[in-house]
C-alpha positions in Angstrom: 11.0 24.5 7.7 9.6 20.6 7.1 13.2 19.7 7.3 13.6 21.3 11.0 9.9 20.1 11.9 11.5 16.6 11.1 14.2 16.9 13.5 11.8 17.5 16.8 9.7 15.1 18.1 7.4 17.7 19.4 6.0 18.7 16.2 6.2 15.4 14.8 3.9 14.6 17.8 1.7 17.9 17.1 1.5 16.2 13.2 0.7 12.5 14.1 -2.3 14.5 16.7 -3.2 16.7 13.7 -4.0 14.1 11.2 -6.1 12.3 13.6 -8.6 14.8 13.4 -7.8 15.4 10.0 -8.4 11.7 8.5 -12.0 11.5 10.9 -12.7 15.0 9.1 -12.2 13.9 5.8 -13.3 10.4 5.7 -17.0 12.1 6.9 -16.5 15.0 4.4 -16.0 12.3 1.3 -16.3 8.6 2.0 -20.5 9.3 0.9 -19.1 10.0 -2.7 -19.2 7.1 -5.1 -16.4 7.8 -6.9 -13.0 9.1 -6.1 -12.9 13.1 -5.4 -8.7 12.9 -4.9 -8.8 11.4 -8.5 -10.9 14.5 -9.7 -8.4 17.0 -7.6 -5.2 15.3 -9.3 -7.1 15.7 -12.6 -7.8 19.5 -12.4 -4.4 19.7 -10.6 -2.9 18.0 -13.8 -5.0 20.7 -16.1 -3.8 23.8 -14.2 -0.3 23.2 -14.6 -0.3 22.2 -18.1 -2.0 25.4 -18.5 1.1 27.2 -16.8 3.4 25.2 -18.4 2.1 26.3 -22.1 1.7 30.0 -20.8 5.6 29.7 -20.3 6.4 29.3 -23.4 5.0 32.0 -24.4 6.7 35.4 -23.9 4.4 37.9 -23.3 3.0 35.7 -20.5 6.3 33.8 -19.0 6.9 35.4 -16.1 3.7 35.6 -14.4 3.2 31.7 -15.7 6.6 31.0 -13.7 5.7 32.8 -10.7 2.0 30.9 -10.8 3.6 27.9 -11.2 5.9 28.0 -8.6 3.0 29.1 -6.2 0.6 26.3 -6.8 3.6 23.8 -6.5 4.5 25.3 -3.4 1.2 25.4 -2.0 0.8 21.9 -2.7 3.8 20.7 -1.3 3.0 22.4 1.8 -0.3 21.1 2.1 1.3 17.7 1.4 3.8 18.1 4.2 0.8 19.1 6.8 -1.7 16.2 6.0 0.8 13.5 5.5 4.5 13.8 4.6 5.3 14.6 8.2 4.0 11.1 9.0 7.5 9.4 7.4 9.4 11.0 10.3 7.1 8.7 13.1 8.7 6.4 15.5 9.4 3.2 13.4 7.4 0.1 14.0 10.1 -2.2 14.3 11.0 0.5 17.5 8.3 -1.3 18.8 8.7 -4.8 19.0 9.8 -6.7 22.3 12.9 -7.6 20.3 15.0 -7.1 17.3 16.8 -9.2 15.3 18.3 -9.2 12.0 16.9 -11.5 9.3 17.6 -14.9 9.1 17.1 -17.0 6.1 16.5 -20.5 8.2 13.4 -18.6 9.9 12.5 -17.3 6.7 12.2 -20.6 5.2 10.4 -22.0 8.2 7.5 -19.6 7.7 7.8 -19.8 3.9 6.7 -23.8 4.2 3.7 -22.4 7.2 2.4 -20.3 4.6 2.4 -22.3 2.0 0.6 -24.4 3.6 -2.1 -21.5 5.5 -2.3 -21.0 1.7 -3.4 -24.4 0.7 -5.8 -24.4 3.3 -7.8 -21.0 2.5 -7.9 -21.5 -1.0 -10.0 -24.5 -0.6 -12.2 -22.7 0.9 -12.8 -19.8 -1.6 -14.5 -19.1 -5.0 -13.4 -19.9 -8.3 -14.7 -18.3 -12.0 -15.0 -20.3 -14.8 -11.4 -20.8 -15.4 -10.8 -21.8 -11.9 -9.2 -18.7 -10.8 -9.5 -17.2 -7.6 -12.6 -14.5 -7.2 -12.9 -12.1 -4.1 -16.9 -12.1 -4.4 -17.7 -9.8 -2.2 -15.7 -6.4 -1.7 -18.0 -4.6 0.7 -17.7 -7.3 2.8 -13.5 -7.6 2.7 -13.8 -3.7 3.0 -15.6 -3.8 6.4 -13.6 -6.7 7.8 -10.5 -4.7 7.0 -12.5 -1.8 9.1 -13.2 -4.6 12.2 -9.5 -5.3 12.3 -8.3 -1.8 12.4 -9.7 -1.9 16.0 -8.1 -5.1 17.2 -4.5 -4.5 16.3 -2.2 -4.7 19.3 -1.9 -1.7 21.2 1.8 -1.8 21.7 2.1 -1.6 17.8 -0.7 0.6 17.2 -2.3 3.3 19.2 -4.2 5.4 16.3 -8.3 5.8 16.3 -9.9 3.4 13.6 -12.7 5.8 12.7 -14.9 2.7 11.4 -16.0 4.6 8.1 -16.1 3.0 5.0 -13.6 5.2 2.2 -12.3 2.8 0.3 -12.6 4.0 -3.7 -12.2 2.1 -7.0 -9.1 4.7 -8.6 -10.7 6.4 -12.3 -7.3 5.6 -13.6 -7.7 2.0 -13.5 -6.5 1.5 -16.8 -3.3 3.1 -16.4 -2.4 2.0 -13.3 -2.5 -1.6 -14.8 0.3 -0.4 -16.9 2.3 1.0 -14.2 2.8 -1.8 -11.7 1.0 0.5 -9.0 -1.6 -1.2 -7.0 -3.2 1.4 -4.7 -2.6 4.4 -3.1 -3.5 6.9 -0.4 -4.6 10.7 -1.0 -3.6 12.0 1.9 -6.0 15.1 0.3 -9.5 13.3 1.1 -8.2 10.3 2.9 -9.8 8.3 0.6 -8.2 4.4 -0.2 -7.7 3.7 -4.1 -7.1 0.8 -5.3 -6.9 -0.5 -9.0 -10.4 -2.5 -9.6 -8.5 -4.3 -12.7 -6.7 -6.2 -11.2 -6.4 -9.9 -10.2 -8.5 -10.8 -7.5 -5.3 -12.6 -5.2 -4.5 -8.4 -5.4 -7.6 -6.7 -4.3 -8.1 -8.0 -0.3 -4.5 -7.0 0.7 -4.0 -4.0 -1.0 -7.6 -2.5 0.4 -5.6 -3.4 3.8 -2.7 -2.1 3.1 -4.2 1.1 1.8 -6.5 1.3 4.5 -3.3 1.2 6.9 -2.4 3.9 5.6 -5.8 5.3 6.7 -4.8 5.1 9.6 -1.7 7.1 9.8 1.6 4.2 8.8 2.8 6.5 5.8 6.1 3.7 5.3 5.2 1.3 2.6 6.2 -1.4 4.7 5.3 -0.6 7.7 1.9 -0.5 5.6 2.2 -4.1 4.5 3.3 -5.0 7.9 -0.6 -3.6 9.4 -2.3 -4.8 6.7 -0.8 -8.2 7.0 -1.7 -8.4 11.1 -5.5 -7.0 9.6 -5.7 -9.9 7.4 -3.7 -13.0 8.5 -6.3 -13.7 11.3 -9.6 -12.6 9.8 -12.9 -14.5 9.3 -13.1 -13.5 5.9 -11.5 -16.1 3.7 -11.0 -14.0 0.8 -8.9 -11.6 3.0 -7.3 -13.9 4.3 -5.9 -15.8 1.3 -4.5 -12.7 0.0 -2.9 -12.1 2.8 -1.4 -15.3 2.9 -0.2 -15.3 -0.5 1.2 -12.0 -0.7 3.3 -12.9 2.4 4.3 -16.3 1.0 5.6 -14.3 -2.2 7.8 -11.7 0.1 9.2 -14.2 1.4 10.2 -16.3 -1.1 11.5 -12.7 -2.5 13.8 -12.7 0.6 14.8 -16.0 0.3 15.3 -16.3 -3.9 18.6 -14.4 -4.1 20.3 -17.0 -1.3 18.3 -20.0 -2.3 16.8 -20.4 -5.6 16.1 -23.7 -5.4 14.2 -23.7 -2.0 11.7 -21.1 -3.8 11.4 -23.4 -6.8 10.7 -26.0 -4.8 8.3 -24.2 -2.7 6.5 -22.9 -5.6 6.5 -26.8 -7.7 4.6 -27.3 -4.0 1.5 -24.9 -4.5 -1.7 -26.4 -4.6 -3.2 -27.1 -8.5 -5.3 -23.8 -7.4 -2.9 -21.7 -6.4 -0.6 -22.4 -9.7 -3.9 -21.3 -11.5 -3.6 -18.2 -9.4 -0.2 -17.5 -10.0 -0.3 -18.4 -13.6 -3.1 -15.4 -13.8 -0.9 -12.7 -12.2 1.7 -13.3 -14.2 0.0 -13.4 -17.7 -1.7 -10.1 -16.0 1.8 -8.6 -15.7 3.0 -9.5 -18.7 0.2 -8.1 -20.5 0.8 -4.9 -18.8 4.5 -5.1 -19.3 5.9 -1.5 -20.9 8.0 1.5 -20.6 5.3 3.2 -18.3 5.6 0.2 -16.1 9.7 0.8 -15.9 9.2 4.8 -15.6 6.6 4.3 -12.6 8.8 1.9 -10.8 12.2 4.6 -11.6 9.7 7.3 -10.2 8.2 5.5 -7.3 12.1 4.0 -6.2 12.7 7.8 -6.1 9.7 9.2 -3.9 10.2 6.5 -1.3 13.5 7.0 -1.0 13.2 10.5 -0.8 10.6 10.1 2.0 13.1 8.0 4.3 12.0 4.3 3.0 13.9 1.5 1.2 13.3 1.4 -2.6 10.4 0.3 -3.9 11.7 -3.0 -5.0 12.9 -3.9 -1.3 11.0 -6.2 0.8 13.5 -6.4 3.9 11.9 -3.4 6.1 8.7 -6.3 5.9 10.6 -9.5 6.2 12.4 -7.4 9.4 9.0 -6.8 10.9 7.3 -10.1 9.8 10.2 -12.3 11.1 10.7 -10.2 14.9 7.0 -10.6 15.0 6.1 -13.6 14.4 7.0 -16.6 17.0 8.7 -20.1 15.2 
């Protein structure tokens, strides 16, 4: 049924309408909550079907475990599909740019050296801890910029409401998701914005914007990236807007690395003494949190977006498309 839904752009239409008034609805319903109330549904969710699954190995019980099983799977799927899965099927972003052109390295390398040094600049003017590494001090305050910029986005690129109500949550399962690689994520069950509290602070500012596009209704990862980069690269707050900076500084030098390795070495030799402090961080964080969960998440999470219509998760091009039509050299 989703899979003929997907083919006609009048119910992908009556779906994009739908979760407008569904996001509003459940943003007022549970942004009051402290803590995160999709983290507590995927927890009993978890429960139930380990339940199931133990009743089917037992014989007496098998069938009627199956049967249960199936139904709550199915039951969540389509719940899925209705609040957000029907979102991948959307008119691309890149549809709607003036124009289109393939990447090109040159241009890549070009804004690679303008954010390097945008990057230079912010950092100056943010805080430092102890061991002068960056520190996003205030995360109410990132969190509301992020809800300002929602409403100024351009209007050719987005046209969905910003309901201006604060739902971004710290995830419960911090601790794992350290040891996964995953930074955030959506419920598209009580529209709530997760995002891992653990990590370094370079992390925190983008991925509340990226999540938060997601908010909004861009279900593609980096079509995500893409709004929460035009939310961030022009904001007041500094903090937001380093992180924006250096997360697209390091997708593009991504782009760039497999043609040019020594550009990206060069570039990097060229960060400031702070932002070498920063970078050191992450990837002592990373390494720390290196393991076979982080390897099965990133198998898992290659497999989701590709089976939702989006590059892998290890791709950055979709971005470096958008990034590079967008912006003017």
């Amino acid at each position: 049924m989703f899979y003929i839904f997907s083919k006609s752009e009048i119910m992908i239409s009556f779906f994009e309408n739908f979760f407008e008034l569904q996001k509003w609805f459940h943003q007022v319903l549970f942004a009051w909550v402290p803590f995160s109330l999709g983290d507590i549904l995927y927890v009993v969710l978890g429960i139930i079907i380990l339940y199931y699954l133990i009743q089917c190995c037992k014989k007496s019980a098998r069938s009627q475990a199956v049967l249960k099983l199936l139904l709550i799977i199915n039951v969540f799927y389509f719940i899925y599909q209705v609040f957000w899965g029907m979102l991948y099927f959307q008119t691309p972003v890149i549809n709607k740019l003036s124009h289109q052109e393939e990447p090109n390295l040159n241009k890549a390398k070009i804004l690679a050296l303008r954010y390097l040094e945008k990057c230079k600049t912010s950092r100056q003017l943010t805080k430092e801890d102890k061991n002068g590494v960056f520190v996003a001090t205030n995360l109410q305050a990132i969190q509301n910029e992020i809800l300002s910029q929602q409403q100024m986005l351009p209007k050719y690129i987005s046209d969905k409401k910003a309901p201006q109500i604060n739902s971004f949550k710290p995830s419960i399962f911090k601790s794992v998701m350290s040891f996964t690689g995953i930074l955030g994520y959506y419920n598209p069950f009580t529209a709530e914005a997760q995002y891992n509290a653990e990590l370094p602070s370079t992390f925190i500012p983008f991925t509340s914007a990226h999540e938060s596009s997601h908010q909004l209704g861009f279900a593609r990862e980096q079509e995500a990236n893409f709004i929460g980069y035009l939310m961030g690269v022009n904001s007041e707050n500094i903090e937001l807007r380093y992180s924006t900076e250096y997360f697209t500084l390091k997708s593009l030098l991504r782009f760039i690395v497999e043609e040019d390795p020594k550009f990206v070495k060069s570039v990097i030799n060229n960060y400031s003494p702070a932002m070498k402090r920063d970078r050191l961080y992450e990837k002592n964080f990373i390494l720390k949190h290196q393991g076979w969960l982080d390897d099965f998440f990133g198998m898992t999470n290659n497999l989701f977006l590709k089976s939702n219509q989006q590059e892998g998760s290890i791709t950055y091009s979709y971005f470096i498309d958008l990034l590079l039509n967008y912006e003017k050299i």
